[in-house]
N, C-alpha and C positions, 0 to 999 in steps of 0.2 A: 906576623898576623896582619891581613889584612884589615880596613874597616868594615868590609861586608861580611868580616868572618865574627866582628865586636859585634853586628848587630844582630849578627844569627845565634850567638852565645843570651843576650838582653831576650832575642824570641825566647828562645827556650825556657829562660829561666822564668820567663813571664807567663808562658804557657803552664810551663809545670804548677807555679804555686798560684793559680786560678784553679787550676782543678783542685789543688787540697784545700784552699776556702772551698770548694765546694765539697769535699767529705765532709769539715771541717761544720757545715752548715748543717748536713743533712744528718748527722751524728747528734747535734743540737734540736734538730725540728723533732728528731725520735726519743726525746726525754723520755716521757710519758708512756712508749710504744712497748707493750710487753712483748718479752721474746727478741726485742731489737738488742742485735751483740755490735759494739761499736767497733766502726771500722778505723783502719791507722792507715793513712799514705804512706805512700815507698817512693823513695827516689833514686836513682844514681846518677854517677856519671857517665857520658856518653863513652870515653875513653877513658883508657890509661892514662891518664896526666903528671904521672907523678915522674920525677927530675930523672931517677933512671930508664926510665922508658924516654922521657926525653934525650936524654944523653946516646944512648944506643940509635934513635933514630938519627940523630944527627953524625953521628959515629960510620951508619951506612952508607950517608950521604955526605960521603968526606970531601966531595969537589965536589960539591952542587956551591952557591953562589953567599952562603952563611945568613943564609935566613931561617929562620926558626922555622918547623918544618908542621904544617895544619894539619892536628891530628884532632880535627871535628870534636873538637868544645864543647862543653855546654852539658846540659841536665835534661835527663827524660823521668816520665811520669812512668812508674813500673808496676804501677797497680795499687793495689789495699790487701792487706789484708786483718783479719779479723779480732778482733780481744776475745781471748779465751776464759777468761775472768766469768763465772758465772753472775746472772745478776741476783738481787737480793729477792727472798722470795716472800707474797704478799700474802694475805690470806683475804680472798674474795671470789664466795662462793656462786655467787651469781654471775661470772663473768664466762665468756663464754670461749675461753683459752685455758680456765683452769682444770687443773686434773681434778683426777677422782676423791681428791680430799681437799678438795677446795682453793687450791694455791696457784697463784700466777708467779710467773718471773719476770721479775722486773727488768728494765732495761738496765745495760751494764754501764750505761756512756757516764760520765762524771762534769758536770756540767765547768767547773774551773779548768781542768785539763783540757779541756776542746778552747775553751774562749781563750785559753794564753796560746795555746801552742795557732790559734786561728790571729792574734795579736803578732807573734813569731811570722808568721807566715806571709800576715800583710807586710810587715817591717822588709819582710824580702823581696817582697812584690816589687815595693816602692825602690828598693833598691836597686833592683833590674832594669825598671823604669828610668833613672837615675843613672846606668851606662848607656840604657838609647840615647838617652838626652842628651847626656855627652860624646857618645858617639857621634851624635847626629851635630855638634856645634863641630866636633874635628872636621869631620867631612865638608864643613860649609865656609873653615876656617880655610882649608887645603884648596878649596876652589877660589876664593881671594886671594891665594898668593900665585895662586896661578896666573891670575889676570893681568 
């Protein structure tokens, strides 16, 4: 694995969990929002990574030179999807979302569940953050010894 492939892994993972603090916020700013059904982020991996798919590709490439073989690392953002969880239902006759007997639906979001899992998320942020960094001291270490 290259260093430009460490800091393409650090992108991604830093890209990915910006966008779920950002569900992560907008799930939050919709407490209040009747009708609002709270979204959940998705993520995966970009690839197979796991030790058998490693092992097979290296397996193909049985005289290539025994370098671990870049199969594009790293985490993508796969979308939201929805809590199906109905919300609780209010009674407020004057509003102007309620049905014909007076009831609104509450929003479904659970305000602790957003702010840990939004907690969780920064925690990974900074971690991704945290292999730039150090990626970025390898790279700067590798050109001093070049010198």
């Amino acid at each position: 694995m290259s260093i430009l492939n460490s800091f393409k892994i650090g992108e991604s993972g830093l890209n990915v969990h910006a966008k779920r603090l950002e569900v992560h916020a907008k799930n939050l700013a919709n407490i209040d929002t009747p009708n609002y059904s709270r979204k959940i982020p998705t993520i995966a991996a970009r690839e197979d990574i796991s030790f058998n798919n490693l092992l097979t590709q290296m397996k193909s490439d049985a005289f290539s030179i025994g370098t671990i073989p870049d199969n594009g690392a790293g985490v993508s953002f796969t979308g939201v999807i929805l809590d199906t969880r109905p919300g609780e239902l209010q009674y407020a006759p004057g509003h102007p979302d309620a049905d014909e007997n007076g009831y609104i639906r509450r929003s479904n979001v659970n305000p602790m569940v957003d702010m840990a899992d939004s907690v969780l998320t920064s925690r990974a942020y900074e971690a991704n953050l945290a292999v730039v960094g150090i990626t970025k001291a390898m790279a700067q270490r590798a050109t001093e010894i070049g010198r």
